[in-house]
LUMNULUM-620704 format. One record per residue (C-alpha): chain; x, y, z; residue number from 0. Coordinates in nm, 4 decimals. Example, Ala and Ser with C-alpha at 12.3 -4.5 7.8 and 13.67 -1.06 7.14 Angstrom:
2
DRENZA,A,1.2300,-0.4500,0.7800,0
DRENZA,A,1.3670,-0.1060,0.7140,1
***
This chain:
392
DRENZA,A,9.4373,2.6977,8.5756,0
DRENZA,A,9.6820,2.9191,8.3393,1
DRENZA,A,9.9726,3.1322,8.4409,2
DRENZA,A,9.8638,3.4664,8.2392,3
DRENZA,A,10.0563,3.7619,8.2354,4
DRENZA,A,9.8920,4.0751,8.2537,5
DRENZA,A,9.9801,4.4079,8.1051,6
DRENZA,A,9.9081,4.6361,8.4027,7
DRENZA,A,9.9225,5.0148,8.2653,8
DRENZA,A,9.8389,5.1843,8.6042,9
DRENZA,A,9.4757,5.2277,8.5026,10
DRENZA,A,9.1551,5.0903,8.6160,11
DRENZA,A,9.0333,4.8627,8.3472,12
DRENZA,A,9.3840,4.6790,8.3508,13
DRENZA,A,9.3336,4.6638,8.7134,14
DRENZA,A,9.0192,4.5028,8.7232,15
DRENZA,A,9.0945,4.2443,8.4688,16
DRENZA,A,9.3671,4.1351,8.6599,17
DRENZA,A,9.1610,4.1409,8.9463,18
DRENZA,A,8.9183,3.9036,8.7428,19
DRENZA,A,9.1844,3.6745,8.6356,20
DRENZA,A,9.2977,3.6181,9.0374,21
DRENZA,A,8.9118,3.5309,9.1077,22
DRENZA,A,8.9135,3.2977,8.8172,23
DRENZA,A,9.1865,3.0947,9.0055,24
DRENZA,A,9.4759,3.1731,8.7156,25
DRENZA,A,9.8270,3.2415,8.8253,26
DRENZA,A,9.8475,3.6146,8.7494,27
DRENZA,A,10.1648,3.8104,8.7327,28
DRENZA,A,10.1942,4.1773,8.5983,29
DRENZA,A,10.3796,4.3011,8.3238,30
DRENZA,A,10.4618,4.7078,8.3236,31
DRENZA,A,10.5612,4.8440,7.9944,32
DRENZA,A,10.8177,5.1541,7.9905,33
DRENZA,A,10.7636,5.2599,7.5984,34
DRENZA,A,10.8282,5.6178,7.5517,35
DRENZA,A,11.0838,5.8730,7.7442,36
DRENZA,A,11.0836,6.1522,7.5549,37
DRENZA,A,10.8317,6.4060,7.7141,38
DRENZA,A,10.9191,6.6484,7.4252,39
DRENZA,A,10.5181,6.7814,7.3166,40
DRENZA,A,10.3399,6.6178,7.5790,41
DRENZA,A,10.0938,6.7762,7.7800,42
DRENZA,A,10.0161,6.6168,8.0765,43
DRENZA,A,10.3243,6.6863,8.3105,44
DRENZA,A,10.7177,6.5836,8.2460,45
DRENZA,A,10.6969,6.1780,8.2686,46
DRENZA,A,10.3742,6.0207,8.2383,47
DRENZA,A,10.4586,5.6699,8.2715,48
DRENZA,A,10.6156,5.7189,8.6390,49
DRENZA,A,10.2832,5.7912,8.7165,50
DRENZA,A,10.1220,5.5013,8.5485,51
DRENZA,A,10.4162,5.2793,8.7044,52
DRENZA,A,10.3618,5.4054,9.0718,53
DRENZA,A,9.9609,5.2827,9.0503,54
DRENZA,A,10.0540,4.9679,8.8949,55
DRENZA,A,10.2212,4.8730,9.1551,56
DRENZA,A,9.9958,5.0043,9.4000,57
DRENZA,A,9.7579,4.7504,9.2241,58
DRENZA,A,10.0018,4.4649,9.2292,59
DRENZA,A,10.0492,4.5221,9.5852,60
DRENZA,A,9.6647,4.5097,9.7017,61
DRENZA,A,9.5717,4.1898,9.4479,62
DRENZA,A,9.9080,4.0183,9.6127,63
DRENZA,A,10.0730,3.9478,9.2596,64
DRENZA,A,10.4295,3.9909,9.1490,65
DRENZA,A,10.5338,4.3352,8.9243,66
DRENZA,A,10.8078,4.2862,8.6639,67
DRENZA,A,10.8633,4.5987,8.4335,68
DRENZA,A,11.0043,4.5830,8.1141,69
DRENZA,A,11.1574,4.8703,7.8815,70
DRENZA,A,11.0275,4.8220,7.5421,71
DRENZA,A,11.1398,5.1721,7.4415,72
DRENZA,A,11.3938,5.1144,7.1640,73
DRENZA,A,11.1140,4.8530,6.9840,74
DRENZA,A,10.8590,5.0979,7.0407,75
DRENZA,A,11.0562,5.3365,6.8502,76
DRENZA,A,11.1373,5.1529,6.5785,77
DRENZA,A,10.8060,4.9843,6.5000,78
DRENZA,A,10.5774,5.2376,6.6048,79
DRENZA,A,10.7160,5.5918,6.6483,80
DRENZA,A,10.9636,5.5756,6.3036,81
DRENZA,A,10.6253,5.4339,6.1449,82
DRENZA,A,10.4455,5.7402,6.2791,83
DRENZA,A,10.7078,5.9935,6.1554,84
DRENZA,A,10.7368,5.8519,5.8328,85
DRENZA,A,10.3316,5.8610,5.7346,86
DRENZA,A,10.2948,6.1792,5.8104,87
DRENZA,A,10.6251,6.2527,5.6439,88
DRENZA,A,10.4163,6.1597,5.3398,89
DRENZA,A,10.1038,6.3342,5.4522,90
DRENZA,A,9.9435,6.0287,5.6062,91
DRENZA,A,9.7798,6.0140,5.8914,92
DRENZA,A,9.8693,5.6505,6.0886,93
DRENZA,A,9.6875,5.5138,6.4118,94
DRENZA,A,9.9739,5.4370,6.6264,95
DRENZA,A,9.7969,5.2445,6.8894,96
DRENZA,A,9.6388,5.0321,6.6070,97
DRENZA,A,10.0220,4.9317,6.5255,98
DRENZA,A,10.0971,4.9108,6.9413,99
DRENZA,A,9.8993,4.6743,6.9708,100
DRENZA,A,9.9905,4.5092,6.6545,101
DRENZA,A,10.3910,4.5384,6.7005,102
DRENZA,A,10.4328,4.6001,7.0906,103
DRENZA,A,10.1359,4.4660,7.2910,104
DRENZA,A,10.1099,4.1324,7.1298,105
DRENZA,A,10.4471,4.0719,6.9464,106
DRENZA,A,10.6862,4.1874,7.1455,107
DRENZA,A,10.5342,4.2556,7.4713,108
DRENZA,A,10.4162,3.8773,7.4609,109
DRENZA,A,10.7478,3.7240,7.3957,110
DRENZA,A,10.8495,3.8708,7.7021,111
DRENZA,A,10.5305,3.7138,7.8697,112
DRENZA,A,10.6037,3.3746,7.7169,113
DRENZA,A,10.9764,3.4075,7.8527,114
DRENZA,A,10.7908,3.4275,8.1822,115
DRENZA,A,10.6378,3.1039,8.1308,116
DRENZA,A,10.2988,3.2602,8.0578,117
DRENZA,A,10.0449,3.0323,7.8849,118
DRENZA,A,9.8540,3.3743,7.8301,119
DRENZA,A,9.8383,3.7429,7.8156,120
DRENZA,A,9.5873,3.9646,7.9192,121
DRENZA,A,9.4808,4.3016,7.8242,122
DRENZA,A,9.2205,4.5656,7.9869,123
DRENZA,A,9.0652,4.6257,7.6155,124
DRENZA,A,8.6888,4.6515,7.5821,125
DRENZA,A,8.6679,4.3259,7.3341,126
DRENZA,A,8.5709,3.9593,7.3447,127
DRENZA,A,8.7458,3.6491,7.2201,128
DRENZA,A,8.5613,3.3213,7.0879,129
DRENZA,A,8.7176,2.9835,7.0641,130
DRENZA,A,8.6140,2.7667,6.7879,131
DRENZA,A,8.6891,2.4044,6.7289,132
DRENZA,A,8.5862,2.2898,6.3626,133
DRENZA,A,8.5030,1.9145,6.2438,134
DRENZA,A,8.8511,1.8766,6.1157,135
DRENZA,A,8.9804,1.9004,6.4698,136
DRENZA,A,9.1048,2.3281,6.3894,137
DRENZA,A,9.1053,2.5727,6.6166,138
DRENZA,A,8.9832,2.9115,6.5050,139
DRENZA,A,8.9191,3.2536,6.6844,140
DRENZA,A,8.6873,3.5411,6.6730,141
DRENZA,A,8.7624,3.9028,6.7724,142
DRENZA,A,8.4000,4.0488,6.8991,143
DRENZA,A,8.3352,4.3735,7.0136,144
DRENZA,A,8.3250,4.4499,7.3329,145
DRENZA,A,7.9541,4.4574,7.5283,146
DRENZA,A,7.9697,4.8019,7.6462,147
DRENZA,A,7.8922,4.9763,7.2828,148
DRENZA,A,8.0383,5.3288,7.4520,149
DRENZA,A,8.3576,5.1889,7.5305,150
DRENZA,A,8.4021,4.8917,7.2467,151
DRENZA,A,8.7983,4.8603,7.1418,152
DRENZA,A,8.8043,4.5781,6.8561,153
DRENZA,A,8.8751,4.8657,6.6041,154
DRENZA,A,9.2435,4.8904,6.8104,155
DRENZA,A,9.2773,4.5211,6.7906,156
DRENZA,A,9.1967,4.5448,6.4184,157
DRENZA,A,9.5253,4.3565,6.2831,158
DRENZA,A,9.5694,4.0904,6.5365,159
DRENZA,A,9.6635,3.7318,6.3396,160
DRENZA,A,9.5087,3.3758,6.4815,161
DRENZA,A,9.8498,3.3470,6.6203,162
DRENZA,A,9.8504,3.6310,6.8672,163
DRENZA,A,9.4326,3.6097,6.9403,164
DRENZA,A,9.5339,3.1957,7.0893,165
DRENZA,A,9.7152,3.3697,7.3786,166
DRENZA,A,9.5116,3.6430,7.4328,167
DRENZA,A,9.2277,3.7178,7.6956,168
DRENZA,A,9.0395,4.0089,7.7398,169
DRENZA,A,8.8699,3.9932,8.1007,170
DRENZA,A,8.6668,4.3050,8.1219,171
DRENZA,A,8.5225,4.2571,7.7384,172
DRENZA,A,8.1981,4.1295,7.8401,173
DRENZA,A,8.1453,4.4334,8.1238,174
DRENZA,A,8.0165,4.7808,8.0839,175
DRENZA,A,8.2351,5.0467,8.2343,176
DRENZA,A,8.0214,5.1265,8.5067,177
DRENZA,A,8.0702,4.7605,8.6651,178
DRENZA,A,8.4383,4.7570,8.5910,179
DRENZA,A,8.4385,5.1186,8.8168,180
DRENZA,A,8.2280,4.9336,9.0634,181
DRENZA,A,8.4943,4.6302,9.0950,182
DRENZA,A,8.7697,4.8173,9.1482,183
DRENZA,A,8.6040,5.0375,9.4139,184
DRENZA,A,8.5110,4.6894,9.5838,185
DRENZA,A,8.8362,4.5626,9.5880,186
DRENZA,A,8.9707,4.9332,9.6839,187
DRENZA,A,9.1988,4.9350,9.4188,188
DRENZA,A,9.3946,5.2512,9.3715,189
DRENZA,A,9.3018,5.2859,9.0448,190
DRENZA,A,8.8920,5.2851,9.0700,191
DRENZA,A,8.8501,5.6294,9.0623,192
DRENZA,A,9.1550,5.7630,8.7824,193
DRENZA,A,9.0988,5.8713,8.4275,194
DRENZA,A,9.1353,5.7152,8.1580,195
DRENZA,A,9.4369,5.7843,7.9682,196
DRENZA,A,9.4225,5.9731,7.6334,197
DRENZA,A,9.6497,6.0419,7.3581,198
DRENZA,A,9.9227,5.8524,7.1833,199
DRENZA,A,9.9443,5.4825,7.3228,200
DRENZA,A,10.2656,5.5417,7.5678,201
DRENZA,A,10.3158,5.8630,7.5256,202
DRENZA,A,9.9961,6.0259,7.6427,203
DRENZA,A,9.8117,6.3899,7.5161,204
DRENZA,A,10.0487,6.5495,7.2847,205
DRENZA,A,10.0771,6.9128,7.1105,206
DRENZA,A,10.1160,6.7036,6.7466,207
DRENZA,A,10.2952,6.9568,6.5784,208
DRENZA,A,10.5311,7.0199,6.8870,209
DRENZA,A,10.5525,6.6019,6.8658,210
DRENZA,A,10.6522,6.5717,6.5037,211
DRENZA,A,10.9104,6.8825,6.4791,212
DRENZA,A,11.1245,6.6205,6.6803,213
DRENZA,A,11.1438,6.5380,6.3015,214
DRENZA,A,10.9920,6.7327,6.0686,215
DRENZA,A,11.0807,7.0713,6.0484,216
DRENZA,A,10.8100,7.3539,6.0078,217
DRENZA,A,10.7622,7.4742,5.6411,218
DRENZA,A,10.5938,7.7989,5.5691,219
DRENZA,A,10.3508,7.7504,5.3149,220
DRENZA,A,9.9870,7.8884,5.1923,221
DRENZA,A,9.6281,7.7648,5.2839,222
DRENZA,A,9.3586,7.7350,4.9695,223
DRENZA,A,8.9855,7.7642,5.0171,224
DRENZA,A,8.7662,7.5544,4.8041,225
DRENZA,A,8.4248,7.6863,4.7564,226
DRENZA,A,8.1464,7.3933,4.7285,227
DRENZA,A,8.0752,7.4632,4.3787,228
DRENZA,A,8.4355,7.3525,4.2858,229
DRENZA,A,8.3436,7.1311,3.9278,230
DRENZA,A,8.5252,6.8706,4.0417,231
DRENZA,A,8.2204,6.7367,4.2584,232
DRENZA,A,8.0149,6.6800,3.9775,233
DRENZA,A,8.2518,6.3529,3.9045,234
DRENZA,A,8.0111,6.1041,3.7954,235
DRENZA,A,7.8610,5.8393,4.0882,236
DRENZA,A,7.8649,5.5202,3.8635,237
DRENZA,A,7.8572,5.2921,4.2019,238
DRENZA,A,8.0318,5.0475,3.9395,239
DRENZA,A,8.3307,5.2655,3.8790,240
DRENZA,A,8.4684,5.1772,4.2338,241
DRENZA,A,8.8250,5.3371,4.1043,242
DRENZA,A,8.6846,5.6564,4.0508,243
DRENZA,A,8.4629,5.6751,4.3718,244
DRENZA,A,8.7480,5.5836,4.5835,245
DRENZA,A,8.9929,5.8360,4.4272,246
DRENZA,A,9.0363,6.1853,4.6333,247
DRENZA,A,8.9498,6.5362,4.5003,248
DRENZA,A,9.2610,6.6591,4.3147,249
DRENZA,A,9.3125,6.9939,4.3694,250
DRENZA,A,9.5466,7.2796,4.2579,251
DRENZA,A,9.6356,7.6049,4.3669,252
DRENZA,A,9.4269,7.7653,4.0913,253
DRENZA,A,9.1137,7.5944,4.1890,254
DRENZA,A,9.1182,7.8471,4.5462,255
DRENZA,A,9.1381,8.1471,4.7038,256
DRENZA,A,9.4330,8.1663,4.9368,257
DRENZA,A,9.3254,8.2985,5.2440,258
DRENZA,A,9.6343,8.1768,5.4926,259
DRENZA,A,9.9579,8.0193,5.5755,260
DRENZA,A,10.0513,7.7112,5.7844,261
DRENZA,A,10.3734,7.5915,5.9117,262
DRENZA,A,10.3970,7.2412,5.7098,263
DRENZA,A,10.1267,7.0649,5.5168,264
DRENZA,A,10.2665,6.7389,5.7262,265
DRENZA,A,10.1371,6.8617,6.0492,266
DRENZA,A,9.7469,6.8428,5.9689,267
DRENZA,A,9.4832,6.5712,5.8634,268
DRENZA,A,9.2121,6.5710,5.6522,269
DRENZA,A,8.8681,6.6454,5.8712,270
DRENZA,A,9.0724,6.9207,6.0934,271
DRENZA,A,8.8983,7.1750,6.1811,272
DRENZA,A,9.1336,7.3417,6.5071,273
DRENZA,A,9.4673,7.4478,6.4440,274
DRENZA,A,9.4015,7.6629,6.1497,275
DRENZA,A,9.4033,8.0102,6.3215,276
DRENZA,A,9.1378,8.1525,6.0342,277
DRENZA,A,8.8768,8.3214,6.1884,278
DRENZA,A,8.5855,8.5874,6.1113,279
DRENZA,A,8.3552,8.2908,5.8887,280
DRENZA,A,7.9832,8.1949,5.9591,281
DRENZA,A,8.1274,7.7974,5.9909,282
DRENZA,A,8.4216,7.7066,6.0626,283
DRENZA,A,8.6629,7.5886,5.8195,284
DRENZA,A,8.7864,7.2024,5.7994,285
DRENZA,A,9.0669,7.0564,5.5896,286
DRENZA,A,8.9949,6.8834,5.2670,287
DRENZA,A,9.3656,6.7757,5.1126,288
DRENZA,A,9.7135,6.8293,5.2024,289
DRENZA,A,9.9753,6.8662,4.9374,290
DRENZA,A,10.2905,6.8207,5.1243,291
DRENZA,A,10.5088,6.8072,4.8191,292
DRENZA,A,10.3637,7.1671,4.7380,293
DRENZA,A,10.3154,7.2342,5.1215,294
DRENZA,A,9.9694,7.3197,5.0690,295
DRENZA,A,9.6462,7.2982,5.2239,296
DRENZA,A,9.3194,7.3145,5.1085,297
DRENZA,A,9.0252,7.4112,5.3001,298
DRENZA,A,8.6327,7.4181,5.2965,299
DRENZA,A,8.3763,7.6060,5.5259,300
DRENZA,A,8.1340,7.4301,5.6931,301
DRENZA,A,8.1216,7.0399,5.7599,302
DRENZA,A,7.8443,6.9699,5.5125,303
DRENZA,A,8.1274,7.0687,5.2772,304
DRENZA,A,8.1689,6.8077,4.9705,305
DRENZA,A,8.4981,6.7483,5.0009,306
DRENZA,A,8.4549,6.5975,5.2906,307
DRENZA,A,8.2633,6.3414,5.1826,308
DRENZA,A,8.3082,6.0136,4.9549,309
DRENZA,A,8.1579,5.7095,4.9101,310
DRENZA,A,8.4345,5.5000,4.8707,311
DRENZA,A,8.7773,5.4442,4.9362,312
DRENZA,A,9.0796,5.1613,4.8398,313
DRENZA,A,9.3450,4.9094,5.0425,314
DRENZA,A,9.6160,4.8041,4.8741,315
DRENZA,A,9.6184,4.4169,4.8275,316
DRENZA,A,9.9339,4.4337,5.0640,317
DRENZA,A,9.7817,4.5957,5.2908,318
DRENZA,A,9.4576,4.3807,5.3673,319
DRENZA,A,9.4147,4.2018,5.6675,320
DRENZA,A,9.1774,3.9122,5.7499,321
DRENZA,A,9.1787,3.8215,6.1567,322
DRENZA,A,9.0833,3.4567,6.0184,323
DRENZA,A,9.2088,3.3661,5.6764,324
DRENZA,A,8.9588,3.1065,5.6426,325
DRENZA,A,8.7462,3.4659,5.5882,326
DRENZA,A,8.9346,3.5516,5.3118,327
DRENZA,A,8.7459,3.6586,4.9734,328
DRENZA,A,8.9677,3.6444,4.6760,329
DRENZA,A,8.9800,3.9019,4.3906,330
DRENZA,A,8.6441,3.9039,4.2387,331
DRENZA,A,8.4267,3.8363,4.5553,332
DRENZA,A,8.2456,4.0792,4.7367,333
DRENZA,A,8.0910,4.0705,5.0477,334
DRENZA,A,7.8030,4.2937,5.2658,335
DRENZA,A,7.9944,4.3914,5.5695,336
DRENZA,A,7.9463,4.7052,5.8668,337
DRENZA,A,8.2557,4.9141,5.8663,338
DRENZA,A,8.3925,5.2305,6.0542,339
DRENZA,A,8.7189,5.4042,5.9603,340
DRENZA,A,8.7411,5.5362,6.2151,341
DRENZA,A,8.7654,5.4381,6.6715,342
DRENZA,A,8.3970,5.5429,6.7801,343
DRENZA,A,8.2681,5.5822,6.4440,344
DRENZA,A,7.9071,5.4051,6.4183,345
DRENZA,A,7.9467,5.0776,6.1907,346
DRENZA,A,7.8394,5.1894,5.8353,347
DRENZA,A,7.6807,4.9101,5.5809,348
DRENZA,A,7.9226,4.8548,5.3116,349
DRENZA,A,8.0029,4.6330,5.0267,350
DRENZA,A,8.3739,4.5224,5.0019,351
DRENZA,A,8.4982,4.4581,4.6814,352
DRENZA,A,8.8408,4.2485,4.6019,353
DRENZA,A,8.9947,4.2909,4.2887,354
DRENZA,A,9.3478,4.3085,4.2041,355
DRENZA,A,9.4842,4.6331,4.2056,356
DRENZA,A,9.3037,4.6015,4.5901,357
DRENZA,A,9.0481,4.6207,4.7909,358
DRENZA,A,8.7069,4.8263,4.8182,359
DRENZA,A,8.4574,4.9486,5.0565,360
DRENZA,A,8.1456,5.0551,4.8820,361
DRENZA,A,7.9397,5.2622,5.1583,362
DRENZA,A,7.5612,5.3165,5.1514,363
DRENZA,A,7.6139,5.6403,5.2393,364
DRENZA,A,7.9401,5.8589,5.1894,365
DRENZA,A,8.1668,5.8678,5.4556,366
DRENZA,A,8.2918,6.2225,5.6251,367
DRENZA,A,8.6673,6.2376,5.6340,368
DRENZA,A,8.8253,5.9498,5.4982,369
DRENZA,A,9.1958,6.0121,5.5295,370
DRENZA,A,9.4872,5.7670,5.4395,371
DRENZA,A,9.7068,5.5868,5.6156,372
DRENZA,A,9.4051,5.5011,5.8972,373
DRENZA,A,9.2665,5.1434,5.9051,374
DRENZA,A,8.9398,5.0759,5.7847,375
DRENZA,A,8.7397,4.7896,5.9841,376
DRENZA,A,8.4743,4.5543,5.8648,377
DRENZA,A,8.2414,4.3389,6.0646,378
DRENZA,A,7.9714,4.0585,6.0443,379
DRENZA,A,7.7615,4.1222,6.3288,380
DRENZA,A,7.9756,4.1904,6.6246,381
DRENZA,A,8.2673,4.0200,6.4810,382
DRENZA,A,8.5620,4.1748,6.3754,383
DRENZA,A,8.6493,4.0176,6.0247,384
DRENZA,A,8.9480,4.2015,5.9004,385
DRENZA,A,9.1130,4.5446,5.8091,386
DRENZA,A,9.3326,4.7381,5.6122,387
DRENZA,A,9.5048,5.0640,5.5497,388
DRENZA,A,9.3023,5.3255,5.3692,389
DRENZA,A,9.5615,5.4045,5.0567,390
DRENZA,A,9.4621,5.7109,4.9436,391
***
């Protein structure tokens, strides 16, 4: 058996997996993470992860394994945090826990697992991993979704390399969330009946605009409506002009009615519909474009708007990631894929498309709310193949 160290948040799916692991016969010992101290924005009381901390060990106590807690603050600040600030610095919208799990849970948090003599860590995610050993005598892995389709994280897990899938396990990736409720409440585990967490990974439900004027500082400027019959959608849909189907409406102040201010173009992301404070319409109104150099946001009423919609959009070669790069297609391949851009977002058939100025995803149907700086996901069945960051 393996000594695997386990990355016990304080909530139940964590819980049960290390619960698993000790049935399995493994050598288990917990790993608690202390990531974020600032409480500055959050909403759920002044310091979340003393919470969190208290049930871990409440868990480590009942499954008789050791506790060791680590403060990963300073990297979490630097690789995930500064990253966050400076996207939507730009008017990008990032996925922080996609990069927490990229930079902290299995970088960083795992050398510290390996310095424990761990030949594994484990996670609580909702995924699978499979093990393949090819004719040559390589080892490959798969990332698969996770069998509950209501609770499936791969999309978080969406940039792991080969490296840091070999010393992974994901015990509860093959359960539904009903049975992982039921194991904890068999083993009477503190944590079988608490909620799961929401919000920024380590840092919990936050008042985003509150969050970022840590760092950004609130800019007056005007909100545009953008009636549907702008011209602009009339662009033509040659499905072989991929450049031009993955480009975002263009707008300018003279193609809308102001009808509002904001306090910084920065602080919102395209799809948004609360936060606005525009009332007295039949629909309500949802964000189309930001223009932070201008500070300006444009708006549409209703969400069967058209600027919500395209049927394409582009990753930077740079910024293309392939889980196995055996998988890799090179520029002037294509392949038919099922993609979401988004966590909980039914997989969409798509066509990727690699050419050099980057990478495409054709969709069969156009996609509500693409917004850059979010990962984009493709799969081949339930297998996670790659990602990469929408550019634009």
């Amino acid at each position: 058996m393996a000594r695997v160290v386990i990355g016990l948040s304080g909530g139940v799916d964590s819980s049960v997996a290390a619960c698993l692991l000790k049935e399995q016969g493994h050598e288990v010992i917990g790993l608690f993470m202390v990531n974020w101290h600032d409480t500055t924005g959050t909403l759920e009381g002044d310091c979340p992860w003393h919470d969190d901390r208290l049930f871990a060990e409440m868990v480590a106590r009942r499954l008789d394994i050791p506790l060791h807690v680590v403060d990963l603050s300073d990297a979490y600040r630097r690789r995930v945090v500064d990253y966050m600030f400076a996207e939507y610095e730009r008017g990008r919208t990032p996925n922080p826990d996609v990069l927490c799990n990229r930079e902290i849970k299995f970088d960083v948090f795992l050398r510290e697992a390996l310095a424990l003599g761990a030949d594994y860590v484990a996670t609580g995610h909702y995924c699978r991993k499979r093990t393949l050993t090819h004719p040559d005598g390589r080892t490959s892995y798969k990332l698969l979704a996770g069998s509950d389709p209501g609770k499936d994280q791969s999309y978080f897990l969406c940039q792991l390399s080969q490296e840091q899938l070999s010393r992974a396990l994901f015990p509860v990736g093959g359960l539904l969330k009903s049975e992982v409720r039921r194991i904890a409440e068999q083993h009477r585990l503190a944590t079988a009946k608490r909620k799961d967490s929401q919000g920024i990974c380590f840092v919990g439900k936050v008042d985003l605009p509150v969050f970022l004027q840590q760092r950004l500082a609130a800019r007056q400027g005007n909100v545009h409506e953008i009636l549907p019959s702008w011209p602009g959608y009339a662009r033509p849909a040659d499905p072989d002009d991929l450049e031009t189907l993955a480009r975002p409406y263009r707008y300018t102040v003279r193609d809308g009615k102001k009808i509002g201010t904001h306090n910084g173009a920065h602080f919102y992301t395209i799809g948004q519909r609360k936060g606005l404070g525009i009332g007295g319409r039949k629909e309500s109104l949802f964000i189309l474009a930001t223009d932070v150099r201008e500070n300006v946001i444009y708006v549409g009423e209703g969400d069967a708007h058209p600027g919500l919609y395209r049927s394409a959009l582009r990753m930077l070669p740079t910024e293309v990631h392939w889980i196995d790069p055996a998988r890799r297609l090179a520029p002037g391949e294509s392949g038919r894929f099922f993609a979401r851009i988004r966590y909980r977002q039914p997989l969409q058939g798509a066509e990727l498309v690699i050419r050099p100025e980057g990478a495409y995803l054709l969709f069969d149907e156009p996609q509500r709310g693409i917004t850059p700086g979010q990962f984009a996901a493709w799969y081949d069945g339930d297998e996670l193949v790659g990602s990469g960051v929408i550019a634009e």
